[in-house]
Z-matrix of the N, CA and C atoms (Angstrom, degrees):
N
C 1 1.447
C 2 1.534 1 110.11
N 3 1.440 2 119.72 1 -51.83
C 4 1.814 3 115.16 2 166.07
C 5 1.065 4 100.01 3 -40.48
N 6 1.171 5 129.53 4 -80.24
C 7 1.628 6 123.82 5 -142.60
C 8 1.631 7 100.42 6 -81.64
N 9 1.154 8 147.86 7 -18.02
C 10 1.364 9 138.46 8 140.13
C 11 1.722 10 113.96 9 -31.12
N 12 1.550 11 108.81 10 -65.73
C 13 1.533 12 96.16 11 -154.53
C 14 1.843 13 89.88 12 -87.24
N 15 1.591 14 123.64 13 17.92
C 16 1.580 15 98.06 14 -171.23
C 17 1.138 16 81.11 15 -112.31
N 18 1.670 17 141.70 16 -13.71
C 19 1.716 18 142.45 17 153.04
C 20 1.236 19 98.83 18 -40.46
N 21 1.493 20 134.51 19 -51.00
C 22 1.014 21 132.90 20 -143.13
C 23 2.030 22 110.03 21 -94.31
N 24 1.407 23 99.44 22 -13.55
C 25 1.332 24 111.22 23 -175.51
C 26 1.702 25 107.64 24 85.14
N 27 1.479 26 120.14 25 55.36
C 28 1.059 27 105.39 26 162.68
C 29 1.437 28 91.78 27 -132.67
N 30 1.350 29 117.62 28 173.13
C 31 1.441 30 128.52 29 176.98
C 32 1.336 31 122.51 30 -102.78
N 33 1.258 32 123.28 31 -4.17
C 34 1.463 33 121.06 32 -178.22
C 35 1.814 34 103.86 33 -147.76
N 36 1.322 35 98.54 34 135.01
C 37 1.388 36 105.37 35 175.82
C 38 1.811 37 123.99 36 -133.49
N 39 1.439 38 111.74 37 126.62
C 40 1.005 39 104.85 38 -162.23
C 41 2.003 40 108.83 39 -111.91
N 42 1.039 41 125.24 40 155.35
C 43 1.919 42 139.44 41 171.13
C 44 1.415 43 94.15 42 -121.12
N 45 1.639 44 74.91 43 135.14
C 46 1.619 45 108.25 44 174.26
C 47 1.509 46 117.58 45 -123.41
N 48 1.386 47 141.27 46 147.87
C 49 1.170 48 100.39 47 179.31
C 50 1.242 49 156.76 48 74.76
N 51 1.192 50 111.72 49 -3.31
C 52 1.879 51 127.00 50 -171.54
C 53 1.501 52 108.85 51 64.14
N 54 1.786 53 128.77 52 7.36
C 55 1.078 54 121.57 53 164.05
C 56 1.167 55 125.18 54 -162.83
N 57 0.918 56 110.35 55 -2.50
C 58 1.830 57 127.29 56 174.93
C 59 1.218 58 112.99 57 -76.46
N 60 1.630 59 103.70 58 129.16
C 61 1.643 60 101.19 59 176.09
C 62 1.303 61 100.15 60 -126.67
N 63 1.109 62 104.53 61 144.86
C 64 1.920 63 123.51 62 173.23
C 65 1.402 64 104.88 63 -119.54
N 66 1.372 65 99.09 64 149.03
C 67 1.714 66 100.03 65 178.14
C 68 1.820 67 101.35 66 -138.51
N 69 1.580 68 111.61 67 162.63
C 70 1.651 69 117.31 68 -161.38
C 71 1.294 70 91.07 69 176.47
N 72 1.834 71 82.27 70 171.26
C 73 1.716 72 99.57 71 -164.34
C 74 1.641 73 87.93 72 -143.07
N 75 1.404 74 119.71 73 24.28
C 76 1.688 75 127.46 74 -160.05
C 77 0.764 76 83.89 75 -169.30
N 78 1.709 77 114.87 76 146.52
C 79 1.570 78 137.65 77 160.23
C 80 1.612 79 96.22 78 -97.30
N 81 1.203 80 148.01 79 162.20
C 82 1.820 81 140.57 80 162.25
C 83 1.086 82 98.05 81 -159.55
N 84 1.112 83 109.21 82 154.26
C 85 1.942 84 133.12 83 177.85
C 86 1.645 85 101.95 84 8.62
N 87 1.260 86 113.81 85 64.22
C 88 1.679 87 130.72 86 132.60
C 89 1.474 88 129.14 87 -99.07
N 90 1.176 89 88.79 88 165.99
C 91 2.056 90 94.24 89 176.79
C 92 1.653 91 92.54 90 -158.66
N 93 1.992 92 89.61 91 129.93
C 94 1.099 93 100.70 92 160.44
C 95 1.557 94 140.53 93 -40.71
N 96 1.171 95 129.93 94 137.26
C 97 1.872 96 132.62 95 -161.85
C 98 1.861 97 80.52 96 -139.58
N 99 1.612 98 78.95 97 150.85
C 100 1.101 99 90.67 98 153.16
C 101 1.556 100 166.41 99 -46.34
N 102 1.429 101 143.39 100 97.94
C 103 1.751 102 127.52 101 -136.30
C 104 1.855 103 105.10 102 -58.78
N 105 1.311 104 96.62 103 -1.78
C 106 2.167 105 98.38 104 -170.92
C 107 1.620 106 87.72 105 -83.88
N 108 1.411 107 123.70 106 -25.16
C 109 1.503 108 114.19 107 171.07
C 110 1.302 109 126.23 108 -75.47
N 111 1.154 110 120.09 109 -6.19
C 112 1.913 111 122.44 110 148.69
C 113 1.422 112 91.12 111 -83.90
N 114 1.315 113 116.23 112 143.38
C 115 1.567 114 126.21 113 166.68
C 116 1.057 115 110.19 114 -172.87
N 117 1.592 116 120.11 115 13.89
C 118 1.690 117 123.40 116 168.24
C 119 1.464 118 116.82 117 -88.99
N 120 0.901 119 118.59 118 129.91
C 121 1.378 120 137.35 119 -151.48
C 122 2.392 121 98.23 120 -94.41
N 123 1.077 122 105.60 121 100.52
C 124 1.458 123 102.97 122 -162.58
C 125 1.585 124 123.80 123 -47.42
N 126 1.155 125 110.34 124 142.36
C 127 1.693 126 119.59 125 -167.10
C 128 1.833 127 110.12 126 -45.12
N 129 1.723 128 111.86 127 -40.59
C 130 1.045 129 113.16 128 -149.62
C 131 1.660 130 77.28 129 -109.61
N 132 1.630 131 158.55 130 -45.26
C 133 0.665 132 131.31 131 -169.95
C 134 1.499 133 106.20 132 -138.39
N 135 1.003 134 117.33 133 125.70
C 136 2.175 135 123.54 134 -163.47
C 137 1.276 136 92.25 135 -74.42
N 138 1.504 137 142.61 136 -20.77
C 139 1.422 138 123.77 137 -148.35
C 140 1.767 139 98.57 138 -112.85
N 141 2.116 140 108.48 139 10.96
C 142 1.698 141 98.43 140 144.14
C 143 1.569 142 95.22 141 -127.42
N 144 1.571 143 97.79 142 -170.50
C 145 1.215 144 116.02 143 179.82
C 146 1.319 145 113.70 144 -108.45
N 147 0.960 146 116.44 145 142.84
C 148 1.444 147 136.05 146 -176.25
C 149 1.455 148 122.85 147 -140.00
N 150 1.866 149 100.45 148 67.12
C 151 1.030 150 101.14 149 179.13
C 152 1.980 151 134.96 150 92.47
N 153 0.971 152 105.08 151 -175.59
C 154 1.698 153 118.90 152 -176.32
C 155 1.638 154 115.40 153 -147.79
N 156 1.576 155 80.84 154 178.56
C 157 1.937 156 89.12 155 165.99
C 158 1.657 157 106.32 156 -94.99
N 159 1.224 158 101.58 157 107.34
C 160 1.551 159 131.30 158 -171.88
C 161 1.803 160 112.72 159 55.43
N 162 1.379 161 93.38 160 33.19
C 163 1.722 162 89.57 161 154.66
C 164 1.355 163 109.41 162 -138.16
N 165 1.318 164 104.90 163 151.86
C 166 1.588 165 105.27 164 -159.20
C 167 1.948 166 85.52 165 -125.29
N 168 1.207 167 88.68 166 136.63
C 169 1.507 168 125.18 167 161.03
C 170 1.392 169 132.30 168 -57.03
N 171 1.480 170 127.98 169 63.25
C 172 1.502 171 119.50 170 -137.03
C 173 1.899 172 94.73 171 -100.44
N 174 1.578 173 92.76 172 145.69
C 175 1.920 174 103.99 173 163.11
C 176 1.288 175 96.70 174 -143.01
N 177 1.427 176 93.26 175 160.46
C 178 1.852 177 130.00 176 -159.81
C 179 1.579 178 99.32 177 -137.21
């Protein structure tokens, strides 16, 4: 998902879900949650996280 949305020219990429990727160049109307609310274990590799049920896993 990084190197997708930074191919793509965005700067921040977020997992949702154990597979969802979102991509942005803005953070907007979020609020920090807790890191025990990512706890999905990622589609392509289990040993990161990628995310929650409706919290997304963000890198810069």
């Amino acid at each position: 998902c990084v190197a997708y949305c930074s191919t793509m020219g965005f700067s921040i990429a977020g997992t949702e879900c154990a597979g969802q990727c979102f991509c942005g160049n803005t953070i907007s109307q979020s609020q920090p949650i807790s890191e025990a609310a990512c706890n999905m274990p990622c589609e392509d590799d289990s040993s990161q996280i990628c995310g929650g049920s409706a919290a997304l896993s963000l890198f810069t």
